[in-house]
Backbone as JSON, one array per atom type, in Angstrom:
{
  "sequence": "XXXXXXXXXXXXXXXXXXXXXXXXXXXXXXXXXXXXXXXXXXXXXXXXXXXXXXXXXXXXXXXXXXXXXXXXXXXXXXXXXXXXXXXXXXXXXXXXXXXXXXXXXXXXXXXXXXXXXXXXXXXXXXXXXXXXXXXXXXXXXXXXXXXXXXXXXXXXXXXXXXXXXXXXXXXXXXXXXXXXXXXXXXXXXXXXXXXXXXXXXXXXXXXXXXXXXXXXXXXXXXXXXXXXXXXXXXXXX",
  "N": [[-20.52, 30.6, 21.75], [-17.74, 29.96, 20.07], [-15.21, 32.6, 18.77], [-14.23, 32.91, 15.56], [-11.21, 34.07, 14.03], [-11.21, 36.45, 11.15], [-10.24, 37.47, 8.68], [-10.63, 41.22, 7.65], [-11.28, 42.64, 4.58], [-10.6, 45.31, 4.7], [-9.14, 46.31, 6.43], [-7.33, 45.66, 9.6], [-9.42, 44.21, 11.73], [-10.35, 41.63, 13.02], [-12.76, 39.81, 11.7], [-16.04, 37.28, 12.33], [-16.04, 34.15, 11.16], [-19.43, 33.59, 10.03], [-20.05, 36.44, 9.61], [-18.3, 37.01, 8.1], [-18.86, 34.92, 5.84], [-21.74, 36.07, 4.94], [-20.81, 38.68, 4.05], [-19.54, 37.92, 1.63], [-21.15, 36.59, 0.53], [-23.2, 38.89, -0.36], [-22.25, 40.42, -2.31], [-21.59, 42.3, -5.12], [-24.62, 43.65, -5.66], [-26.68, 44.76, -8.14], [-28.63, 47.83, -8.74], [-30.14, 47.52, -11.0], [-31.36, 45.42, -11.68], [-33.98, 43.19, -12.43], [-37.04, 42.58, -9.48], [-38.62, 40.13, -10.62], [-36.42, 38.97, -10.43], [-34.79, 38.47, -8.52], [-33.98, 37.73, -4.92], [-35.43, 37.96, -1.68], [-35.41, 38.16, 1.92], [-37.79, 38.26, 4.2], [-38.16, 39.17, 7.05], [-38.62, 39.16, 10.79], [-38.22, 40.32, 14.41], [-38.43, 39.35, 18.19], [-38.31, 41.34, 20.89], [-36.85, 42.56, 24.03], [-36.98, 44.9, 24.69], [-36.67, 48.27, 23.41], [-33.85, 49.45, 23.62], [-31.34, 48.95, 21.58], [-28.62, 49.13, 23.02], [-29.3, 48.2, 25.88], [-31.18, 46.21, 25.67], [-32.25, 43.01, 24.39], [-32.49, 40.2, 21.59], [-35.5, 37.97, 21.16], [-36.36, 36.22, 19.63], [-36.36, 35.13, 16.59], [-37.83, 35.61, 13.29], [-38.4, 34.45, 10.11], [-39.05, 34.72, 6.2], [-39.05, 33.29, 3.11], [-39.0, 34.99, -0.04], [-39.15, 35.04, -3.36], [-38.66, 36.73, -6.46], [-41.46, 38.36, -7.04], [-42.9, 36.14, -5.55], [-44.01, 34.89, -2.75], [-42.75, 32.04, -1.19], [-43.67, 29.59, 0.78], [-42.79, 27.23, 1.84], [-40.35, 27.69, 2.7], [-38.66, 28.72, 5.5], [-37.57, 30.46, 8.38], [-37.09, 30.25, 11.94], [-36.05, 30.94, 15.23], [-36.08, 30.63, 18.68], [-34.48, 33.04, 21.14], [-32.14, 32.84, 23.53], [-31.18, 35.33, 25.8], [-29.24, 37.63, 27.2], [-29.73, 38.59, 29.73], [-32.2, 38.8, 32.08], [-35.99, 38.47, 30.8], [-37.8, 41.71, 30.92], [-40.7, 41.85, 32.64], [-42.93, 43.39, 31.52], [-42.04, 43.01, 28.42], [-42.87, 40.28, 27.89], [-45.04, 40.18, 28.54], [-46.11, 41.01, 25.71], [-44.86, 39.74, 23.99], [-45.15, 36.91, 25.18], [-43.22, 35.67, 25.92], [-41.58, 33.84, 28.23], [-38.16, 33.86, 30.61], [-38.1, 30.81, 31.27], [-39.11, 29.56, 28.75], [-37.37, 30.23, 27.36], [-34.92, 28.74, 27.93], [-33.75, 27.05, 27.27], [-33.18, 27.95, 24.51], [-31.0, 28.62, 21.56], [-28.36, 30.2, 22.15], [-27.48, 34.23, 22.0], [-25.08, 34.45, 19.28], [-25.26, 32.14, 17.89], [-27.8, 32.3, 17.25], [-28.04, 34.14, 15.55], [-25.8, 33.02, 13.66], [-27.08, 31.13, 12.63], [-29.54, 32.69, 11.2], [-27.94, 34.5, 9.03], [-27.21, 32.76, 7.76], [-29.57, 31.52, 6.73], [-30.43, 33.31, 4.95], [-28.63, 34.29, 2.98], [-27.58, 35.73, 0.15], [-29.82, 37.56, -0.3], [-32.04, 40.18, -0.17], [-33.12, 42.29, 2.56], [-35.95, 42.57, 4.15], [-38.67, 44.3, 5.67], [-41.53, 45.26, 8.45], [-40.99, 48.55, 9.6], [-38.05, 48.1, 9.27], [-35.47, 49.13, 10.34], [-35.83, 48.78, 13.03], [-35.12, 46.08, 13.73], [-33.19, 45.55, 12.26], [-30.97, 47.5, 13.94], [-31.14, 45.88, 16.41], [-30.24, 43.28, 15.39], [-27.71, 44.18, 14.21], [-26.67, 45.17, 16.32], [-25.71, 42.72, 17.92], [-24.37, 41.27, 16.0], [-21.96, 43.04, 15.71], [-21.0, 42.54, 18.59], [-20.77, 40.16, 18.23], [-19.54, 38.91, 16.22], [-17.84, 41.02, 15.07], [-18.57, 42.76, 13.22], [-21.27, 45.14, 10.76], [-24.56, 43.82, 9.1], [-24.35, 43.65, 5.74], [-26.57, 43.44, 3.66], [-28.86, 45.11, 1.63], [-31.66, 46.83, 2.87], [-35.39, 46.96, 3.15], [-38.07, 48.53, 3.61], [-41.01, 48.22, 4.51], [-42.9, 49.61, 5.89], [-42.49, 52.08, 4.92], [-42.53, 51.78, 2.55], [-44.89, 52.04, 2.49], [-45.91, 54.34, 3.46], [-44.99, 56.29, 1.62], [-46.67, 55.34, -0.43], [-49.52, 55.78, 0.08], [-49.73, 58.7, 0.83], [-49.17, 59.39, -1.66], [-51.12, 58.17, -3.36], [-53.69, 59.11, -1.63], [-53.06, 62.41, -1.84], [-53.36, 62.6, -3.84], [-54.87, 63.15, -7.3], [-58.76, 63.14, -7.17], [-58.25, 61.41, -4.19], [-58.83, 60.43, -1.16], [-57.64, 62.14, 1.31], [-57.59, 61.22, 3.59], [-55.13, 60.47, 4.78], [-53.41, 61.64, 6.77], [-54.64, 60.45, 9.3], [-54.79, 57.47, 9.43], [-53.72, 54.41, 10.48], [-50.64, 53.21, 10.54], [-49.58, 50.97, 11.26], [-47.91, 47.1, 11.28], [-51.0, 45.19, 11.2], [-52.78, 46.65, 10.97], [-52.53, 47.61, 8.28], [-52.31, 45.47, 6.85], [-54.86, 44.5, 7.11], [-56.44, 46.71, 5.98], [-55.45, 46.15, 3.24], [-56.55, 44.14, 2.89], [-55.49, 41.33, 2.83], [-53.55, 38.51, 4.35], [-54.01, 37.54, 7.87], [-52.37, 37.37, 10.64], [-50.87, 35.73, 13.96], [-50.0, 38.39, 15.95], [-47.28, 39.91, 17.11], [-45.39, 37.78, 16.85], [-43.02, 36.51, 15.91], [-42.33, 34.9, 13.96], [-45.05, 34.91, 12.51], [-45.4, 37.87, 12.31], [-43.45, 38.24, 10.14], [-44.18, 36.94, 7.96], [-46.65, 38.66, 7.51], [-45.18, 40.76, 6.87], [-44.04, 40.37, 4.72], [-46.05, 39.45, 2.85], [-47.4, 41.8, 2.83], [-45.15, 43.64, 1.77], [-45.23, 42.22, -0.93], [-47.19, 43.3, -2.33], [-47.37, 45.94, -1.94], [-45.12, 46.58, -3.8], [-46.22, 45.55, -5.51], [-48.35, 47.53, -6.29], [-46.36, 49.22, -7.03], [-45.35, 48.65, -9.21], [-47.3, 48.52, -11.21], [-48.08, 46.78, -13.08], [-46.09, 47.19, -14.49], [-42.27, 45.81, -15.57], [-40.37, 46.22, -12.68], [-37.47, 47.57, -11.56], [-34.51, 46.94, -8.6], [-33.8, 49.41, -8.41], [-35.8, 50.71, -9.06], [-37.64, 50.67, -6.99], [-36.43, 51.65, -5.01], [-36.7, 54.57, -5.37], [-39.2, 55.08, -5.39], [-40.69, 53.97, -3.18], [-38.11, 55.22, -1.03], [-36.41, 52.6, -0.28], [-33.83, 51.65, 2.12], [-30.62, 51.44, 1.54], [-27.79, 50.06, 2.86]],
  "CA": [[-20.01, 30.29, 20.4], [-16.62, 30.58, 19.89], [-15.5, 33.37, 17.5], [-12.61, 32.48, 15.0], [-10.77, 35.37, 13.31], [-11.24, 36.15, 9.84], [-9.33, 38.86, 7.95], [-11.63, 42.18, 7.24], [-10.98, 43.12, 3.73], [-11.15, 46.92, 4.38], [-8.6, 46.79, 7.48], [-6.97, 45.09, 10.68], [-9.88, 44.31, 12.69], [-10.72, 40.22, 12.56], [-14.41, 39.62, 11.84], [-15.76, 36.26, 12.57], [-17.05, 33.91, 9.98], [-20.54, 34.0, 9.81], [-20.19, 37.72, 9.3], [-17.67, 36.82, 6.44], [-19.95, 34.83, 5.01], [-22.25, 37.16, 4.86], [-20.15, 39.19, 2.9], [-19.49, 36.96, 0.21], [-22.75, 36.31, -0.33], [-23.81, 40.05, -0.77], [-21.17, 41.0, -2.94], [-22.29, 42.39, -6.0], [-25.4, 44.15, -6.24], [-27.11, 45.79, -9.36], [-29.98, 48.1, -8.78], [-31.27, 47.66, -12.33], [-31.5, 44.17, -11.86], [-35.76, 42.94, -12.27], [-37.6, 42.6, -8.87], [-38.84, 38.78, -10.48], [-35.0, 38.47, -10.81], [-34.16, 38.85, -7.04], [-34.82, 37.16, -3.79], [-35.95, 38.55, -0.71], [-36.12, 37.79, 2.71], [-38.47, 39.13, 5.06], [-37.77, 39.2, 8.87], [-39.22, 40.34, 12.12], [-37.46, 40.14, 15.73], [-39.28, 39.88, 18.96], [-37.13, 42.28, 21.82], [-36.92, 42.77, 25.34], [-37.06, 46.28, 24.86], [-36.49, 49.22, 22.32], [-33.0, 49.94, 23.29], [-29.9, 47.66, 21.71], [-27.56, 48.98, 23.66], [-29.96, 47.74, 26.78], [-32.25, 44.79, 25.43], [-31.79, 41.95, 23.27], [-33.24, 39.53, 20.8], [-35.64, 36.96, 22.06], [-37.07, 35.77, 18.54], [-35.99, 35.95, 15.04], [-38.85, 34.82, 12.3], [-37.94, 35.5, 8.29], [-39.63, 33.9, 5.34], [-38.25, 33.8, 2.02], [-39.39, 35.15, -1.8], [-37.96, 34.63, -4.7], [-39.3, 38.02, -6.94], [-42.52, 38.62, -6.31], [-43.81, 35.22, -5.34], [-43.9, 33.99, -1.57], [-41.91, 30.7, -1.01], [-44.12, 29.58, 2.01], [-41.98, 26.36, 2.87], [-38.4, 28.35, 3.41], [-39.16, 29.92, 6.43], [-36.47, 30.76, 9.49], [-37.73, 30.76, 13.44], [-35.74, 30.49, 16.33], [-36.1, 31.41, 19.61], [-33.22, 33.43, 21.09], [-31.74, 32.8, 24.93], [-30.88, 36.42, 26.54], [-27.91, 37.4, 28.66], [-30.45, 39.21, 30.88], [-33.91, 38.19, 32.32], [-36.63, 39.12, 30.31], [-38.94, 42.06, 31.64], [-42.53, 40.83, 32.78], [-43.49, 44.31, 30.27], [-41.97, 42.49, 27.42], [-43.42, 39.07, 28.39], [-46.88, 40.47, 28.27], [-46.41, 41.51, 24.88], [-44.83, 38.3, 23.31], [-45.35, 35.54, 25.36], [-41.91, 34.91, 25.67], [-40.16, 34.15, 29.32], [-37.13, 32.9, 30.96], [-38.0, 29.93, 31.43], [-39.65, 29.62, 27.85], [-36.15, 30.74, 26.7], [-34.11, 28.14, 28.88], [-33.25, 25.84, 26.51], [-32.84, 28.48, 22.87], [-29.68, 29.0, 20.95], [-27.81, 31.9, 22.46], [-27.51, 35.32, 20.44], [-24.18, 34.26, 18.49], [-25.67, 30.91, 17.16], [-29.16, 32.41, 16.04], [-27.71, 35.12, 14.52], [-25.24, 32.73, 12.66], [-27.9, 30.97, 11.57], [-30.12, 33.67, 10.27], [-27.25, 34.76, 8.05], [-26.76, 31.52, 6.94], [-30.37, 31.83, 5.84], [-30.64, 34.69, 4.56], [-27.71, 34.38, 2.39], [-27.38, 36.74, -1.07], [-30.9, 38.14, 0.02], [-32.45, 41.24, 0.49], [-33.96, 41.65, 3.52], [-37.66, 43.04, 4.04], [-39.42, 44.33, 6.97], [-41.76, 46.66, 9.02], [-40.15, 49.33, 10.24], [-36.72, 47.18, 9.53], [-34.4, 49.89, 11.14], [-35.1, 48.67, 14.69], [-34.99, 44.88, 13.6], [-31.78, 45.81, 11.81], [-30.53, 47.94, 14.96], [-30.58, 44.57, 16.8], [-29.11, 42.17, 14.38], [-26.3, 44.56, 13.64], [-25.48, 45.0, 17.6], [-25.31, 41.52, 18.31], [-23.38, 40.85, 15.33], [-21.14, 43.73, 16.13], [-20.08, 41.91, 19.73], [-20.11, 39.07, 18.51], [-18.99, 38.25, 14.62], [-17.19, 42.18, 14.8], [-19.1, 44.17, 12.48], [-22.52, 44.64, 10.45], [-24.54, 43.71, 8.32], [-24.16, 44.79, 4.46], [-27.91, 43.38, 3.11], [-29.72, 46.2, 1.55], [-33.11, 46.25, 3.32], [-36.55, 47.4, 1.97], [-38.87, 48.9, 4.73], [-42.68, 48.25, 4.09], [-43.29, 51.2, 6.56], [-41.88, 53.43, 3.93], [-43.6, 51.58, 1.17], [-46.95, 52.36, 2.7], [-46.09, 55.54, 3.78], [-45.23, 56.72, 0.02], [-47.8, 54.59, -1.35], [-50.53, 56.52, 0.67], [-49.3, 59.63, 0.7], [-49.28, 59.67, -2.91], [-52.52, 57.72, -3.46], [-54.45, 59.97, -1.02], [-53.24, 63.21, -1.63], [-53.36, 63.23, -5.28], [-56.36, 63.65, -7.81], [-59.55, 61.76, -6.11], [-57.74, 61.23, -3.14], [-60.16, 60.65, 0.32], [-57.81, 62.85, 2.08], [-57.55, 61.04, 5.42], [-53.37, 60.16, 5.29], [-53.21, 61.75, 8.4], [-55.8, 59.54, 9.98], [-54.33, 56.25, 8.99], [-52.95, 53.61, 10.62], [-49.8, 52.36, 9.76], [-48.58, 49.49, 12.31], [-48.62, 45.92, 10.22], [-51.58, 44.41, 11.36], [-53.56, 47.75, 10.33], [-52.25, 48.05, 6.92], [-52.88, 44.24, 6.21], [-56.53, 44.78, 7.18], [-56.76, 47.84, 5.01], [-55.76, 45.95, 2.14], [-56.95, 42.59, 2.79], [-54.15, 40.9, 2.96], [-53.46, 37.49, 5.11], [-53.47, 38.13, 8.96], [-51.01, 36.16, 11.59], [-50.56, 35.86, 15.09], [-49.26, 39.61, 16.38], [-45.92, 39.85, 18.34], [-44.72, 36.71, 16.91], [-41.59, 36.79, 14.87], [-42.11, 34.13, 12.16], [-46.1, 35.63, 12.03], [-45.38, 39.04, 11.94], [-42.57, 37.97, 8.78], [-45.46, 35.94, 6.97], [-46.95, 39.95, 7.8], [-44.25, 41.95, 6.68], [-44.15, 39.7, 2.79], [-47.33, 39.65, 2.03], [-47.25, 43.34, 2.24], [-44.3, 43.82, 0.3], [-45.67, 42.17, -2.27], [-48.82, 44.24, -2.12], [-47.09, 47.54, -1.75], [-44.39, 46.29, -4.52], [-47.1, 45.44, -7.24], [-48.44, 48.8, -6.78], [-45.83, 50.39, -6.94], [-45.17, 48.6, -10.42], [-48.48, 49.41, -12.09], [-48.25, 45.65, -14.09], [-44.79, 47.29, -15.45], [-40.95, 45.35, -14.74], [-39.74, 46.77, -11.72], [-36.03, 47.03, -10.6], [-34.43, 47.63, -7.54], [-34.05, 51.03, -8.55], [-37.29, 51.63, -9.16], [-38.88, 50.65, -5.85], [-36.19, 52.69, -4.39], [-37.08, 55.84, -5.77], [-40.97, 54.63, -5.55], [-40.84, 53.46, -1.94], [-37.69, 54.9, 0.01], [-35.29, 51.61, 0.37], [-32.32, 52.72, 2.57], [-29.27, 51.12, 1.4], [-26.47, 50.31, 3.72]],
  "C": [[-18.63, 30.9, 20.25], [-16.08, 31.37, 18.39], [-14.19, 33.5, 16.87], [-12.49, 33.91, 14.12], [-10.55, 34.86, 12.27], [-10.68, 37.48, 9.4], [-11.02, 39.79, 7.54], [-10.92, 42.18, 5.88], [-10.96, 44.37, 3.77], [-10.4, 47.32, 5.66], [-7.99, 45.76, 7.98], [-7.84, 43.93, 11.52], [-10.82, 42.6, 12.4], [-12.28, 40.09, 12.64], [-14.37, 37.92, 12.08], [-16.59, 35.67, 11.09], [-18.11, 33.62, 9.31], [-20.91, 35.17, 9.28], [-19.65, 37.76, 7.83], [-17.97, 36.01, 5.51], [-20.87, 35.19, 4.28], [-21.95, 38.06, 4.09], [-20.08, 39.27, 1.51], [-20.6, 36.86, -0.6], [-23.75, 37.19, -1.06], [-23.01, 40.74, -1.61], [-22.07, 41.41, -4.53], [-23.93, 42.54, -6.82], [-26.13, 45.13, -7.06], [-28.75, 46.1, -9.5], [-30.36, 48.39, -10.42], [-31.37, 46.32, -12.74], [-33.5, 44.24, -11.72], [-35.95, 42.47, -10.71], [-37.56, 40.88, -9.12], [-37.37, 38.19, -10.14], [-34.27, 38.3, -9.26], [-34.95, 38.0, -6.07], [-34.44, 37.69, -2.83], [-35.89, 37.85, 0.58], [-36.81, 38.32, 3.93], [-38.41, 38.84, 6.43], [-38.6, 40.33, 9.96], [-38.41, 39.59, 13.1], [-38.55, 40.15, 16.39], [-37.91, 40.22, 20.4], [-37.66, 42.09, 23.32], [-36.99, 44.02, 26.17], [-36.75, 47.56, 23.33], [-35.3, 49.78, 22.07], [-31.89, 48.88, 22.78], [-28.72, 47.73, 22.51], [-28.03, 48.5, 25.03], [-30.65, 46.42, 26.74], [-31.74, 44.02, 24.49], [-32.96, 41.37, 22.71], [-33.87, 38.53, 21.62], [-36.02, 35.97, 20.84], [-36.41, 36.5, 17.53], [-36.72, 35.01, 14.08], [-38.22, 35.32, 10.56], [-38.39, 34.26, 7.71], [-39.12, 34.33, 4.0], [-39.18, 33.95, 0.49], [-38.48, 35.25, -2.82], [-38.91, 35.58, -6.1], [-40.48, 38.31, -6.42], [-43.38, 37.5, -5.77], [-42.86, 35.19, -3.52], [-43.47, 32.66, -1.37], [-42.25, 30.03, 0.79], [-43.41, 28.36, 2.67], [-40.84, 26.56, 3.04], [-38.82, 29.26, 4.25], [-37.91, 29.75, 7.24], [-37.23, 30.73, 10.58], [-36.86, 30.08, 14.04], [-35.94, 31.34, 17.64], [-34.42, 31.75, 20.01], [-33.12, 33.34, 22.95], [-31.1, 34.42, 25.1], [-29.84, 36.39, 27.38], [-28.58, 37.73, 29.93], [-31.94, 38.44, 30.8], [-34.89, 38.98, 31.49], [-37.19, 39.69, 30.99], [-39.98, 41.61, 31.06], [-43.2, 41.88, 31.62], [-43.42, 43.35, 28.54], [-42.87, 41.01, 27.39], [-44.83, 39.14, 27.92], [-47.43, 40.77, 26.88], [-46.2, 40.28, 24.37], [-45.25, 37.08, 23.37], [-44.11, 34.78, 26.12], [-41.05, 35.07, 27.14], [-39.2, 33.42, 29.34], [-37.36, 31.9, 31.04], [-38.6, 28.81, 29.47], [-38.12, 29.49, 26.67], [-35.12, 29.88, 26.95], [-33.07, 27.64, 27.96], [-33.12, 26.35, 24.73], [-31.53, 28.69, 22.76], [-29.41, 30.66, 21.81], [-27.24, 32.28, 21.38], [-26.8, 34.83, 18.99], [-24.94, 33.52, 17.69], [-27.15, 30.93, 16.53], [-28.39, 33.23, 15.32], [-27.02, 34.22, 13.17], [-26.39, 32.21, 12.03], [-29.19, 31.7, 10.93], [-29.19, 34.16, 8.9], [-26.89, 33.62, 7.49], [-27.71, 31.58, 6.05], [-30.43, 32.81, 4.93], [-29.54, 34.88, 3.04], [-27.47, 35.77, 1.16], [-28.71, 37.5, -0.8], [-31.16, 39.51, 0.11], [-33.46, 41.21, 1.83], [-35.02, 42.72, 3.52], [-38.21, 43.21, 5.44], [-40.38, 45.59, 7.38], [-41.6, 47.17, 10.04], [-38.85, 48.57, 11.08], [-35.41, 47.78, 10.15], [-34.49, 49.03, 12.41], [-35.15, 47.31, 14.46], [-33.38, 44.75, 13.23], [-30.95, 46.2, 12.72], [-29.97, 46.63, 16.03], [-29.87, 44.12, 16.35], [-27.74, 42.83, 14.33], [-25.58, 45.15, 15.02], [-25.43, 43.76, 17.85], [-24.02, 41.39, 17.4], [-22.13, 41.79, 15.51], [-20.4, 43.22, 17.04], [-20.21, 40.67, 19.4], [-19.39, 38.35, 16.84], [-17.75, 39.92, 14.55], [-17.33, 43.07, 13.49], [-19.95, 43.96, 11.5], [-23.13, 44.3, 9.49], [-24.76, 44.58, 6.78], [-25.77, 44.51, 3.72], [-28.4, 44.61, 3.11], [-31.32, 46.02, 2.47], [-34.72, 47.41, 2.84], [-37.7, 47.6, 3.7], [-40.23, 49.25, 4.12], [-43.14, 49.08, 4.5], [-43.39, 52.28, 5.7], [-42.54, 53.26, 3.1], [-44.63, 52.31, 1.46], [-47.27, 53.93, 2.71], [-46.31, 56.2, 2.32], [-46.22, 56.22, -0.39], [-48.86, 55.4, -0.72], [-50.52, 58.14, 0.55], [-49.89, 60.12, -0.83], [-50.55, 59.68, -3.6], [-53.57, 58.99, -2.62], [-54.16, 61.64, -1.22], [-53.04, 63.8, -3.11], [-54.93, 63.26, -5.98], [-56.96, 62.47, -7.21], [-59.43, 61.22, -4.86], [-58.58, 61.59, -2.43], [-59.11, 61.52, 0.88], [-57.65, 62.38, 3.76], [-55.95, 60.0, 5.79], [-53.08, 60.37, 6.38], [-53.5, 60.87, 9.48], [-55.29, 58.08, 10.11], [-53.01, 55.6, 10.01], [-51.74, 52.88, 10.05], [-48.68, 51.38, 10.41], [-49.09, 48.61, 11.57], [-49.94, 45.4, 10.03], [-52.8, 45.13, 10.87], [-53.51, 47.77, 8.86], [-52.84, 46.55, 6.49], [-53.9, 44.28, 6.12], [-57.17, 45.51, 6.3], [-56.91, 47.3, 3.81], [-55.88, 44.48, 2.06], [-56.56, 41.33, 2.8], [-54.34, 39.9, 4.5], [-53.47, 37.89, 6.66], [-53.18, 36.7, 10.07], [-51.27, 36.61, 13.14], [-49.46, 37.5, 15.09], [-48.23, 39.72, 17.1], [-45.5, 38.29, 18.16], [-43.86, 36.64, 16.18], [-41.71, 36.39, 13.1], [-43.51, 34.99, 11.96], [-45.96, 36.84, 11.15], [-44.04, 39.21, 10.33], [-43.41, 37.51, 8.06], [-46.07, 38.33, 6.6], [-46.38, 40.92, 6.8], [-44.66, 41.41, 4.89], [-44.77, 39.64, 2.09], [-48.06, 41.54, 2.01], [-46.44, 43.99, 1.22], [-44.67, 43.86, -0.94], [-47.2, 42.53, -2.9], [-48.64, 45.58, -2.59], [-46.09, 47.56, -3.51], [-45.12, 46.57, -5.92], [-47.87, 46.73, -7.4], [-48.03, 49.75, -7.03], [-44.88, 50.16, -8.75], [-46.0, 48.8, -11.43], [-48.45, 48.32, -13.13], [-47.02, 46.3, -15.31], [-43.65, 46.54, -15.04], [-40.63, 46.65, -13.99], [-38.51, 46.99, -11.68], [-36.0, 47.39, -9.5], [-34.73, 49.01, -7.72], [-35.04, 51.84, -8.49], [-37.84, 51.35, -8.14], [-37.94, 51.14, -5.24], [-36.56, 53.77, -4.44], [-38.42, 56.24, -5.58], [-41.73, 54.5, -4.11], [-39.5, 53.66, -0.92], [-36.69, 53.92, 0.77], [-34.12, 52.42, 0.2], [-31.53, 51.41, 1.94], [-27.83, 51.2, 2.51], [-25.46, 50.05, 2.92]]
}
């Protein structure tokens, strides 16, 4: 994908325009805006490994909400082509080989179009650091620098949400004990369950937690951003 220079606003250094898209689109957010008032989108990656400066994307799944409701026919999935061969380790976990991969968009051209999706969005995930870690080295070599979407980590939700729940009055007491990889926590609270290690799945995964962890963390009161930061932990880039 060839990468056209676009002025940074904040320097020298030409971004491309997918990235400056991207931009535009996130411009102007107000954490005391309502939760119903906002849309979301929730994402999972599937990798080739744990490091970005070593592995890459092979899968990128994201499904979109619009406050607290699920919007089950805007979904995102593509597979992603690799500069390197996938290891047979990773393989075993996803599904996903070279030859499987032959014929997917390389990095540049999913990525653009994830941010195409994704547009004014927040994005949503569990444990969205190392999903984010990806996305924002690709886009680094290849749009020149990352993204600005706030993102909302269900990990964190759960963690606070349990934490709190269990170790306050009545509380069982077994926080320690507790599982908290997606497919565990969905089970716990009953919540839809998807194919595991699959990108768009594990995004169906991630949303219907959100909005699990979200509504308890509003107590049938309006939410804002603000308040499920303070409530649940969302980092802010």
């Amino acid at each position: 994908m060839r990468r056209p220079g676009f002025p940074w606003p904040f320097g020298s250094c030409p971004i491309a325009e997918p990235l400056a898209a991207h931009l535009r689109a996130q411009r102007g957010r107000d954490r005391t805006a309502l939760l119903d008032d906002l849309s979301f989108v929730a994402v999972d990656t599937e990798l080739t490994g744990f490091d970005p400066r070593r592995h890459a994307m092979v899968a990128i799944g994201a499904v979109r909400l619009r406050g607290l409701t699920l919007l089950p026919g805007e979904t995102f999935f593509t597979l992603v082509r690799p500069s390197r061969e996938v290891p047979r380790d990773a393989s075993l976990i996803h599904g996903l080989t070279d030859a499987a991969l032959a014929d997917a968009p390389e990095t540049a051209d999913a990525l653009a179009a994830f941010l195409d999706f994704l547009g004014p969005a927040i994005v949503v995930g569990h444990h969205v650091e190392l999903d984010m870690a990806f996305l924002n080295a690709a886009s680094r070599r290849y749009f020149g620098g990352e993204l600005v979407a706030p993102c909302i980590d269900t990990l964190r939700l759960a963690l606070s949400y349990e934490e709190k729940r269990q170790t306050g009055p009545g509380g069982q007491g077994d926080f320690e004990r507790m599982d908290f990889d997606l497919a565990s926590l969905c089970r716990r609270y009953g919540l839809p369950s998807f194919a595991a290690h699959d990108a768009l799945g594990d995004a169906y995964g991630a949303a219907y937690l959100f909005l699990y962890l979200a509504r308890k963390s509003a107590r049938g009161r309006p939410l804002t951003l603000g308040g499920l930061w303070r409530s649940g932990r969302l980092w802010w880039r």
